[in-house]
C-alpha positions as CSV (number, residue, x, y, z in Angstrom):
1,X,133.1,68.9,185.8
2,X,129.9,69.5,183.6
3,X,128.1,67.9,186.1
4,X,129.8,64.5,185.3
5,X,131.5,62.1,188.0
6,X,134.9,60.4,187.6
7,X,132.9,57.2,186.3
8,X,131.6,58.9,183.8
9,X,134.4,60.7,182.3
10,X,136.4,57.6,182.9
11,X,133.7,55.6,180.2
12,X,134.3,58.5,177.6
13,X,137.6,58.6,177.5
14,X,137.7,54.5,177.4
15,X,135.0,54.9,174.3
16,X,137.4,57.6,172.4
17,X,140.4,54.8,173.1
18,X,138.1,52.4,171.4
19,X,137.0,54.8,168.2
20,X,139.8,56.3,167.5
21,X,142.4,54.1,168.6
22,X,145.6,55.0,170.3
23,X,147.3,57.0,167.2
24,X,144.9,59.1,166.6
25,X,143.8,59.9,170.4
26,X,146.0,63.0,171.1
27,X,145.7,64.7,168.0
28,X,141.7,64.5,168.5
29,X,142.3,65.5,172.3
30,X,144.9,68.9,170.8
31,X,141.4,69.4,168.6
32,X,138.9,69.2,171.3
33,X,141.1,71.6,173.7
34,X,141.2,74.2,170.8
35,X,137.9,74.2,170.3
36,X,136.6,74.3,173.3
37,X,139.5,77.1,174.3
38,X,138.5,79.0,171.4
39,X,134.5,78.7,173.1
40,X,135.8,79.9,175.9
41,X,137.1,82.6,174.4
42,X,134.0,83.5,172.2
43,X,131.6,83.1,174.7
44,X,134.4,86.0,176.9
45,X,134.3,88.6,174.3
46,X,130.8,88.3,173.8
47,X,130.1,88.8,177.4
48,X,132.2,91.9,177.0
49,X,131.0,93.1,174.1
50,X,127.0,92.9,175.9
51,X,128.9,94.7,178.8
52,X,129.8,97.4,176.7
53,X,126.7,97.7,174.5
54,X,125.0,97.8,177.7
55,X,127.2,100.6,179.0
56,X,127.0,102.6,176.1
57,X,123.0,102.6,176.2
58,X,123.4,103.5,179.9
59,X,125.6,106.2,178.6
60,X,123.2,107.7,176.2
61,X,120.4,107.7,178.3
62,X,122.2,109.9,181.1
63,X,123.6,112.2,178.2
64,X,120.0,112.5,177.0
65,X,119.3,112.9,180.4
66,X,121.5,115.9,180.6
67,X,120.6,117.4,177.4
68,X,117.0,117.7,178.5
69,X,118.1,119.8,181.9
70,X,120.0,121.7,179.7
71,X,117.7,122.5,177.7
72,X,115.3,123.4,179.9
73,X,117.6,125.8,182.1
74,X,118.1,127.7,178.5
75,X,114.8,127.7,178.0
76,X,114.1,129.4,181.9
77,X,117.0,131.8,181.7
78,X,115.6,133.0,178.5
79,X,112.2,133.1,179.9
80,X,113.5,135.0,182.9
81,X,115.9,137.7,180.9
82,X,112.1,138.2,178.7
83,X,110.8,139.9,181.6
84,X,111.6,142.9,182.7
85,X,110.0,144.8,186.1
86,X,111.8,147.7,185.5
87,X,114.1,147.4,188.0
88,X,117.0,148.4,186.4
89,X,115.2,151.3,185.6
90,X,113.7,152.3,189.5
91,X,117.7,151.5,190.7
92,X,118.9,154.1,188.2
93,X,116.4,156.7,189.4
94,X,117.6,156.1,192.8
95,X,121.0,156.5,192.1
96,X,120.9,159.6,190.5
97,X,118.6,161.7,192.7
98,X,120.5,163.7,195.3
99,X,119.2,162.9,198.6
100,X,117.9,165.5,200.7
101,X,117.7,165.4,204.4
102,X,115.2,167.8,206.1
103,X,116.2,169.5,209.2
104,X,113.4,170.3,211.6
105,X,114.2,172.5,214.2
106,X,113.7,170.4,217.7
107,X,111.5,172.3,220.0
108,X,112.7,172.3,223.7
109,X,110.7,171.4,226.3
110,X,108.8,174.4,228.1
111,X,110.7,174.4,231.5
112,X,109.1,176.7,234.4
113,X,111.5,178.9,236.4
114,X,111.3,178.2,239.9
115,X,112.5,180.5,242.1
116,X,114.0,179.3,245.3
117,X,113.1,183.2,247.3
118,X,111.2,183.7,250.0
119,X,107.9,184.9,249.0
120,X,105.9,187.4,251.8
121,X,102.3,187.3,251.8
122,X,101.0,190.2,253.8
């Protein structure tokens, strides 16, 4: 305990026998427990208190994170709805012109008659 052996804590508690004397001992001892209970407590909720500053500054810098990709995505999709290729336009014109399909007439192959009669050359 606090780095101290049994010796040691042995010789303190012999010297607050001493000082104090035995009335006054475990009223002094109630104190000393308080006190340092009420450390321990301190020195808790200030640990926590760091763990949640430190939380909250996390926090803020991913919100701020956040905000700047959001801001940026408003920024290109108002970029992007700023130009215009005339598309809308060219799909319109395609939609209202009646298609016309041309028919060509298919030529038929030029088939020779053959004759299966018995020519005479005389």
């Amino acid at each position: 305990m606090f780095g101290m052996g049994f010796t040691e804590i042995l010789l303190i508690a012999l010297v607050a026998v001493i000082a104090l004397g035995p009335e006054k001992l475990p009223t002094a001892m109630v104190q000393i427990a308080k006190f340092i209970n009420k450390f321990k407590t301190g020195i808790a909720d200030a640990k926590s208190t760091l763990d949640n500053e430190l939380n909250i500054s996390e926090m803020k810098a991913e919100a701020t994170k956040f905000k700047s990709q959001i801001e940026e995505t408003k920024t290109s999709l108002a970029m992007d709805s700023k130009i215009d290729l005339g598309l809308k336009d060219i799909m319109n014109d395609d939609l209202n012109k009646p298609v016309v399909v041309e028919n060509k007439p298919t030529e038929e192959p030029k088939q020779e008659k053959v004759s299966f009669k018995k020519e005479d050359n005389a």
